[in-house]
DRENMITI-177330 format. One record per residue (C-alpha): residue number from 1; residue in three letters; x, y, z. Coordinates in steps of 0.25 Angstrom, whole numbers, always signed. Example, Ala and Ser with C-alpha at 12.3 -4.5 7.8 and 13.67 -1.06 7.14 Angstrom:
<sites>
- i:aa:u:v:w
- 1:Ala:+49:-18:+31
- 2:Ser:+55:-4:+29
</sites>
This chain:
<sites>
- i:aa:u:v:w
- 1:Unk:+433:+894:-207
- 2:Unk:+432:+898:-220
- 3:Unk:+432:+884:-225
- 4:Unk:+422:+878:-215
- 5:Unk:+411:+892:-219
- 6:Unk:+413:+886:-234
- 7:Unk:+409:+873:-230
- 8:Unk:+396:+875:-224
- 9:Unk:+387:+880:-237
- 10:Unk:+392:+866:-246
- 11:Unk:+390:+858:-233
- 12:Unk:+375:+864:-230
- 13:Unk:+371:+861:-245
- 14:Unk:+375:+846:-245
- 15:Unk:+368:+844:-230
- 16:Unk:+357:+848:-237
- 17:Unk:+357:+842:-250
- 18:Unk:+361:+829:-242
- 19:Unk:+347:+834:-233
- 20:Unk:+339:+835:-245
- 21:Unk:+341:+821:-250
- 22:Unk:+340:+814:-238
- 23:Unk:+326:+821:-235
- 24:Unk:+319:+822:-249
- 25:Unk:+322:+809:-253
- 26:Unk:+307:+803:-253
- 27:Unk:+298:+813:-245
- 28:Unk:+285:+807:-245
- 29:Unk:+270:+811:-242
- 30:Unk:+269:+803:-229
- 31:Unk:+255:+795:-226
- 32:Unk:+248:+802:-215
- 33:Unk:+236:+799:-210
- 34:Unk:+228:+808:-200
- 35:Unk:+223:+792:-193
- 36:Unk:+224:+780:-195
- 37:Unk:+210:+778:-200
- 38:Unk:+214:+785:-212
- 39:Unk:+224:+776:-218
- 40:Unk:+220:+770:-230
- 41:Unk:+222:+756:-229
- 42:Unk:+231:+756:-243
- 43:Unk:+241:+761:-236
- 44:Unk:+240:+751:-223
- 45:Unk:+250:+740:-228
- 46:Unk:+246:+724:-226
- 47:Unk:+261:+723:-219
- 48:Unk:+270:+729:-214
- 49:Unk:+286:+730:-219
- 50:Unk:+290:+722:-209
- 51:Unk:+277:+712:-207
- 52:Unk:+286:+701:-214
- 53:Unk:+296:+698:-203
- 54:Unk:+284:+692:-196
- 55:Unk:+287:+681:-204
- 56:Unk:+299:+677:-196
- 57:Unk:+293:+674:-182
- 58:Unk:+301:+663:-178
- 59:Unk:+312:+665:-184
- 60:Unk:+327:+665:-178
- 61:Unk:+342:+662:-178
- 62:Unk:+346:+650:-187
- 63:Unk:+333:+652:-196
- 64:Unk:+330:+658:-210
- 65:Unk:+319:+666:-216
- 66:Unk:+317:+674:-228
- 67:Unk:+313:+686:-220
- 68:Unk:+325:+687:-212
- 69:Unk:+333:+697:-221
- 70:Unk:+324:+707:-220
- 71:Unk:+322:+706:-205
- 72:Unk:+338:+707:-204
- 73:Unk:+336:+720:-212
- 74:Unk:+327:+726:-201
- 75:Unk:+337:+722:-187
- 76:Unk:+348:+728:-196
- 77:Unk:+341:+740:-199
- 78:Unk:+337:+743:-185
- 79:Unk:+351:+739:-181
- 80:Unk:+348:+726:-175
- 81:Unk:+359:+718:-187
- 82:Unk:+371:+725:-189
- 83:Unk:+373:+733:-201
- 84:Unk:+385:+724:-206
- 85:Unk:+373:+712:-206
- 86:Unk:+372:+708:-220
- 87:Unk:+366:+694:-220
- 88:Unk:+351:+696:-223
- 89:Unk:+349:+682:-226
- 90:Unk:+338:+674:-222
- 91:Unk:+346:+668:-209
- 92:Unk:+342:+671:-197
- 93:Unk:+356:+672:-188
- 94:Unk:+362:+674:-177
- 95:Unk:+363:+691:-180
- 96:Unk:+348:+692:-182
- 97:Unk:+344:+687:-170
- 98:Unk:+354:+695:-161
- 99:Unk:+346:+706:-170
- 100:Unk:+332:+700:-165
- 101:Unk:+336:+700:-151
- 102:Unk:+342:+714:-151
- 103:Unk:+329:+719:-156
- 104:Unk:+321:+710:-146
- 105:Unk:+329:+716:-135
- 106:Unk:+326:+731:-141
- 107:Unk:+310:+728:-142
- 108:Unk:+310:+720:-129
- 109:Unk:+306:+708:-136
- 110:Unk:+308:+693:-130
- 111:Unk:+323:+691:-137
- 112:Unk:+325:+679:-143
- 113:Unk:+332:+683:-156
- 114:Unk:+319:+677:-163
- 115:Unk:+309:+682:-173
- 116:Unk:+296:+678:-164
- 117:Unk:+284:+685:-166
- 118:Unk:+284:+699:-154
- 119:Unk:+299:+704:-161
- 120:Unk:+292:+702:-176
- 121:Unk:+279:+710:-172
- 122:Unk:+289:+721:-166
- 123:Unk:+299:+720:-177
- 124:Unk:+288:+724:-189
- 125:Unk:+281:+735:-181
- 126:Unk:+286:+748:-187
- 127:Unk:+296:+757:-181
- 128:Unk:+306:+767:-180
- 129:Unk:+320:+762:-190
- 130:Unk:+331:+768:-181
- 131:Unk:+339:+757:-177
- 132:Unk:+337:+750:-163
- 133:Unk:+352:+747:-163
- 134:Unk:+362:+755:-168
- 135:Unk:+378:+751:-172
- 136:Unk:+374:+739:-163
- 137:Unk:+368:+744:-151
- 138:Unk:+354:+744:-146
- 139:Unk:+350:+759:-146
- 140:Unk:+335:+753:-141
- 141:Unk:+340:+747:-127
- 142:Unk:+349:+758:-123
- 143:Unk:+357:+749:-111
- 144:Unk:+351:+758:-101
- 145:Unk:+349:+753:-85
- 146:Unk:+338:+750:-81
- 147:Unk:+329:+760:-72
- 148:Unk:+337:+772:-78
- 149:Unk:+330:+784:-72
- 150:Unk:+327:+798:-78
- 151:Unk:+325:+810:-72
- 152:Unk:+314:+812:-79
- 153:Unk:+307:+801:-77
- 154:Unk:+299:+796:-64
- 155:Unk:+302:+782:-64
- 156:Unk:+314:+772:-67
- 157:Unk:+314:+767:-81
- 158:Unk:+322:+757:-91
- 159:Unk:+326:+766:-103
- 160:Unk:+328:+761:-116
- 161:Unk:+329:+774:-124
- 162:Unk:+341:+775:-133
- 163:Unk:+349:+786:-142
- 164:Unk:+355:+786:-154
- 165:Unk:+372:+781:-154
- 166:Unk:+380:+791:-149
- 167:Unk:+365:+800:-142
- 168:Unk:+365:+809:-153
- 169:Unk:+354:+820:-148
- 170:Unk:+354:+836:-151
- 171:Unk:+363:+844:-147
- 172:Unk:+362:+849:-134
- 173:Unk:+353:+862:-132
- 174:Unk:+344:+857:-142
- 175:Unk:+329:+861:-139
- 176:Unk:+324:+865:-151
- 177:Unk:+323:+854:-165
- 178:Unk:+317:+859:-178
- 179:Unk:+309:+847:-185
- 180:Unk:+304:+849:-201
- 181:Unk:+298:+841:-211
- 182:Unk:+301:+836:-225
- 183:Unk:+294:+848:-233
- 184:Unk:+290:+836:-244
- 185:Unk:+283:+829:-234
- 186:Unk:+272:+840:-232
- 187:Unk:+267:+836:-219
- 188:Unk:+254:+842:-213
- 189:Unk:+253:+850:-202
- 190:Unk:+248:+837:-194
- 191:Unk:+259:+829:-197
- 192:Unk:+269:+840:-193
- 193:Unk:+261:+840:-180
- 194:Unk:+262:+825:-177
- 195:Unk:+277:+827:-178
- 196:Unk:+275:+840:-167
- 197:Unk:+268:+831:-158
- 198:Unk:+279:+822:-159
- 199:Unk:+292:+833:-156
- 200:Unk:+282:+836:-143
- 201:Unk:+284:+823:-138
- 202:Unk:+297:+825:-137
- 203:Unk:+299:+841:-134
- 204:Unk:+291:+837:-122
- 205:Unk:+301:+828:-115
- 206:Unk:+314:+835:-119
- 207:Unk:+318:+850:-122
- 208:Unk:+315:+850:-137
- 209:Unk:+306:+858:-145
- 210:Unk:+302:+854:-160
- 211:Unk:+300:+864:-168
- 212:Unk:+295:+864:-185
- 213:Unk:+301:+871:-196
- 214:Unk:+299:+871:-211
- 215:Unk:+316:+870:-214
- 216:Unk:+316:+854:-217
- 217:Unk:+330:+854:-219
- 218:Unk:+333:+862:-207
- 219:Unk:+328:+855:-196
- 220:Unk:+333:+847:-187
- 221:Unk:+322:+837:-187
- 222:Unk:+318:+834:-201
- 223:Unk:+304:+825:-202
- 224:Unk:+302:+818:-216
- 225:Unk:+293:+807:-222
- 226:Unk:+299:+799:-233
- 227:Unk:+297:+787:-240
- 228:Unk:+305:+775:-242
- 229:Unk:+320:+777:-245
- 230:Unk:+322:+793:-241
- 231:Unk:+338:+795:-241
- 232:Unk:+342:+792:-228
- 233:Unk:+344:+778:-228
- 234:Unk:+332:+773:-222
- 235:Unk:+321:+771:-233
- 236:Unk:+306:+769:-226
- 237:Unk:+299:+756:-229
- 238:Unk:+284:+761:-229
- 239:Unk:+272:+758:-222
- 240:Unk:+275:+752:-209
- 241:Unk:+292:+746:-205
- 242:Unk:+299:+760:-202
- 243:Unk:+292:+773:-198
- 244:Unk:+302:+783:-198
- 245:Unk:+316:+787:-194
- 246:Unk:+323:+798:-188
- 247:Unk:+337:+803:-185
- 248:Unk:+346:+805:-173
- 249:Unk:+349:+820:-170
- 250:Unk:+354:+828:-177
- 251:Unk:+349:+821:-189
- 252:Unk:+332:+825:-186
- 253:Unk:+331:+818:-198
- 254:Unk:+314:+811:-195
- 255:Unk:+310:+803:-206
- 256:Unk:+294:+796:-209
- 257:Unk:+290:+784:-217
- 258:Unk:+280:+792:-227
- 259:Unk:+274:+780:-229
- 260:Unk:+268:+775:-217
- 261:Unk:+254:+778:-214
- 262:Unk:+256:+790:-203
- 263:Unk:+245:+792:-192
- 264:Unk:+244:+807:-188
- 265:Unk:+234:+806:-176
- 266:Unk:+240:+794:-169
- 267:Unk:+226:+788:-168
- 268:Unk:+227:+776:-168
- 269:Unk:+216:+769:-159
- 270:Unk:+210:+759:-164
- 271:Unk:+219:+756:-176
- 272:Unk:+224:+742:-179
- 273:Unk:+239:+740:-177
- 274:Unk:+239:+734:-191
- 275:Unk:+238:+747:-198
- 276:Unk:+250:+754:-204
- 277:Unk:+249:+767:-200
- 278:Unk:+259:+775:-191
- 279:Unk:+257:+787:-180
- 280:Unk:+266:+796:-184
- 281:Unk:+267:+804:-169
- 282:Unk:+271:+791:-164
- 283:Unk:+285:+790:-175
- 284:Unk:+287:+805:-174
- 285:Unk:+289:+804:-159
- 286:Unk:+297:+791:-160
- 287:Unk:+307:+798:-171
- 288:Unk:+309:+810:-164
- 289:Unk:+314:+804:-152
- 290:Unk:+325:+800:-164
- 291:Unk:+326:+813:-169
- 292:Unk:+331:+817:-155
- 293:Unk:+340:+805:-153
- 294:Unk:+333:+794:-146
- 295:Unk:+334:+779:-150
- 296:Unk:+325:+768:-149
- 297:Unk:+320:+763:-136
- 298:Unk:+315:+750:-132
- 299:Unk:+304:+756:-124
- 300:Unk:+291:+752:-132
- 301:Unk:+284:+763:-126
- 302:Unk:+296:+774:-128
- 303:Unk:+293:+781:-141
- 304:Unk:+306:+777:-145
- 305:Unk:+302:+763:-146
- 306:Unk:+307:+760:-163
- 307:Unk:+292:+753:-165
- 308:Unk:+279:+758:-165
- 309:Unk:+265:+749:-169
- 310:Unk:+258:+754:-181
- 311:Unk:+245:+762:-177
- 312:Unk:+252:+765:-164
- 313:Unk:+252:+779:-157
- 314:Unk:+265:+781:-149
- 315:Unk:+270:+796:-144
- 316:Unk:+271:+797:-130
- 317:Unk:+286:+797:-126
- 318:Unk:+289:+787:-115
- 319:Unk:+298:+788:-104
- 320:Unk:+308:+781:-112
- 321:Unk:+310:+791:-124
- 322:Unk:+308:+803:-115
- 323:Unk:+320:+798:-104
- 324:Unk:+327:+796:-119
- 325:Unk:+325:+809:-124
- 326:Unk:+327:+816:-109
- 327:Unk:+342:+810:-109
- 328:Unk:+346:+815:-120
- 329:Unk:+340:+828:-121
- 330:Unk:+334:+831:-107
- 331:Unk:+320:+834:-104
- 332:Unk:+311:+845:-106
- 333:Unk:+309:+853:-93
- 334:Unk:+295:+853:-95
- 335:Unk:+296:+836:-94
- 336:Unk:+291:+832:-80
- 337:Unk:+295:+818:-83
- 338:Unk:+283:+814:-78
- 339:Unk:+280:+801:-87
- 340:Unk:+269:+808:-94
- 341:Unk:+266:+807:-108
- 342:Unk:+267:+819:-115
- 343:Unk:+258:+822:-126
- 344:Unk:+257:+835:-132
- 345:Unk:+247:+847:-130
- 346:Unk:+235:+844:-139
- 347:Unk:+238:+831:-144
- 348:Unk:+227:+820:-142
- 349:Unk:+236:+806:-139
- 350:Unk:+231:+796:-146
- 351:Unk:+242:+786:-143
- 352:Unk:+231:+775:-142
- 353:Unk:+232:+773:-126
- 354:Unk:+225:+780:-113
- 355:Unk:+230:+792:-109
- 356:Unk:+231:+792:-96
- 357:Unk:+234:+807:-94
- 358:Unk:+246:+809:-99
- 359:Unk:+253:+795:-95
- 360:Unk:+266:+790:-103
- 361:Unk:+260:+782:-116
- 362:Unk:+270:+771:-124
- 363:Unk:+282:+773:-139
- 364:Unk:+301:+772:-181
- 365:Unk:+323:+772:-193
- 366:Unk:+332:+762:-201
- 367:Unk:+321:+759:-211
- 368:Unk:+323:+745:-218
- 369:Unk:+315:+748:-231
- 370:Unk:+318:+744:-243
- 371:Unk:+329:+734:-238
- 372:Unk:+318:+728:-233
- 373:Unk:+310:+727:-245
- 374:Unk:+317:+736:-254
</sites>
């Protein structure tokens, strides 16, 4: 006993020197804008990081192309090449296209195992870099029967939600989660209050309850914005690509691009797709459902969906994420499993669509970087 009380000082000091680095790397002044309308246009890019793969519409097994190494890089860093890949040559073979199919399959494209134009304009829309597949297996099509029924739902469905390998979650009796924010980042009060919004969505379908603190380092949900390479082995790659990332339980580790252009009122009606610019609700809510140990659906409405539209809106949770979260965690008593859309009190949607009163509405983290154009 005497050994193991010796122990605890030493072991406190190098988890929070190993903290310290991981965290302060590159801290950043993050873009925020209260609308899109205020964006100045030097920061709205020409292109996008990935606008170049549109170059290889057409291409498939048995062909070569320049920009095949790169696109190699992105189905390994999402999962979709084994890590023990190494020939980022020009070739397109036989393993990339297993890889294209896999990620048709995950998007509910038409699988051909070809580079044709509908799986190019889904693979350079920006997302969410958590891997679609995992030690080899799909965590997007989670193998489940058709017409699985929840209690808590009204209506047989086909789910797609997912987990993380081996379902870690919070331990059990867990209702309450402290969340914080890098202190360097000095956030104001409204962009603390997107990210309170965005805790709601999910207090209101399970048990939870989010609460802030000042102590960074003591929280269990830590919330940063960085800039490229932050210590953690997956460096941002700007405006546009990957958005953000987050951690499985017990990590809480949340992390931000800094430099993408981030919407703080979610209006965007009228706004040209084109424009580089991000709602930040919309990633929060997505990243959360991370933080508490949900995957990647393949449920384009579920907010677990890995992609999301620039100048897009995206915040209500569908039935998908909340018969997700519901199995691993249970529901919130309050929850009547109606199918309603849960907004919070006060808060105008702006989501883009009619509200019909309350009806369900539709849903970013391996960052590829610098191996991209590094």
């Amino acid at each position: 006993m005497k050994l193991a009380f010796c122990t605890v000082a030493p072991v406190k000091l190098v988890l929070f020197l190993v903290i310290s680095i991981n965290f302060n790397n590159s801290p950043v002044s993050a873009n925020f804008f209260p609308n899109i309308t205020s964006i100045p246009h030097s920061l709205i890019p020409n292109t996008t990081i990935w606008e170049s793969f549109h170059n290889l519409t057409g291409c498939h097994k048995g062909v070569k192309s320049q920009g095949l190494p790169k696109l190699k890089k992105y189905f390994q860093f999402f999962g979709y090449l084994n890590n023990s890949y190494t020939n980022f040559s020009d070739d397109f073979d036989e393993y990339l296209e297993s890889a294209v199919k896999s990620y048709q399959l995950n998007f509910n494209l038409n699988v051909t195992g070809q580079l044709d134009a509908p799986t190019l304009n889904h693979i350079v829309l920006p997302r969410c870099g958590n891997a679609d597949i995992v030690n080899g297996t799909s965590i997007m099509r989670s193998g489940k029967s058709p017409n699985t029924y929840s209690a808590n739902s009204t209506i047989h469905t086909v789910a797609h939600y997912s987990f993380f390998p081996d379902r870690p979650r919070w331990p059990p009796g867990t209702t309450q989660l402290t969340y914080a924010f890098l202190p360097e980042n000095q956030l104001s009060d409204a962009v603390k209050g997107v990210f309170s919004r965005a805790f709601e969505r999910w207090s209101e379908v399970t048990a939870f309850t989010f609460v802030e603190t000042a102590s960074f380092y003591d929280a269990d949900l830590k919330i940063a914005f960085f800039g490229g390479d932050h210590g953690d082995g997956e460096p941002f790659d700007g405006v546009m690509g990957t958005l953000a990332h987050a951690f499985a339980p017990p990590a809480g580790r949340f992390h931000l691009d800094g430099d993408e252009n981030w919407v703080i009122d979610g209006n965007f009606l009228g706004a040209a797709a084109s424009v580089a610019a991000v709602d930040l609700e919309s990633v929060a809510v997505h990243e959360i459902g991370h933080l508490l140990g949900l995957g990647h659906s393949s449920v384009e409405e579920a907010i677990m969906y890995p992609t999301i539209s620039s100048s897009t809106r995206k915040v209500e949770l569908a039935n998908d994420d909340i018969m997700g979260i519901q199995e691993l965690y249970g529901s919130n008593q309050n929850y009547n499993g109606s199918g309603q859309t849960l907004t919070p009190i006060g808060e105008r949607d702006t989501s883009g669509a009619p509200r019909l009163d309350n009806l369900w509405g539709s849903g970013i983290v391996l960052v590829l970087g610098l191996l991209f154009f590094g």
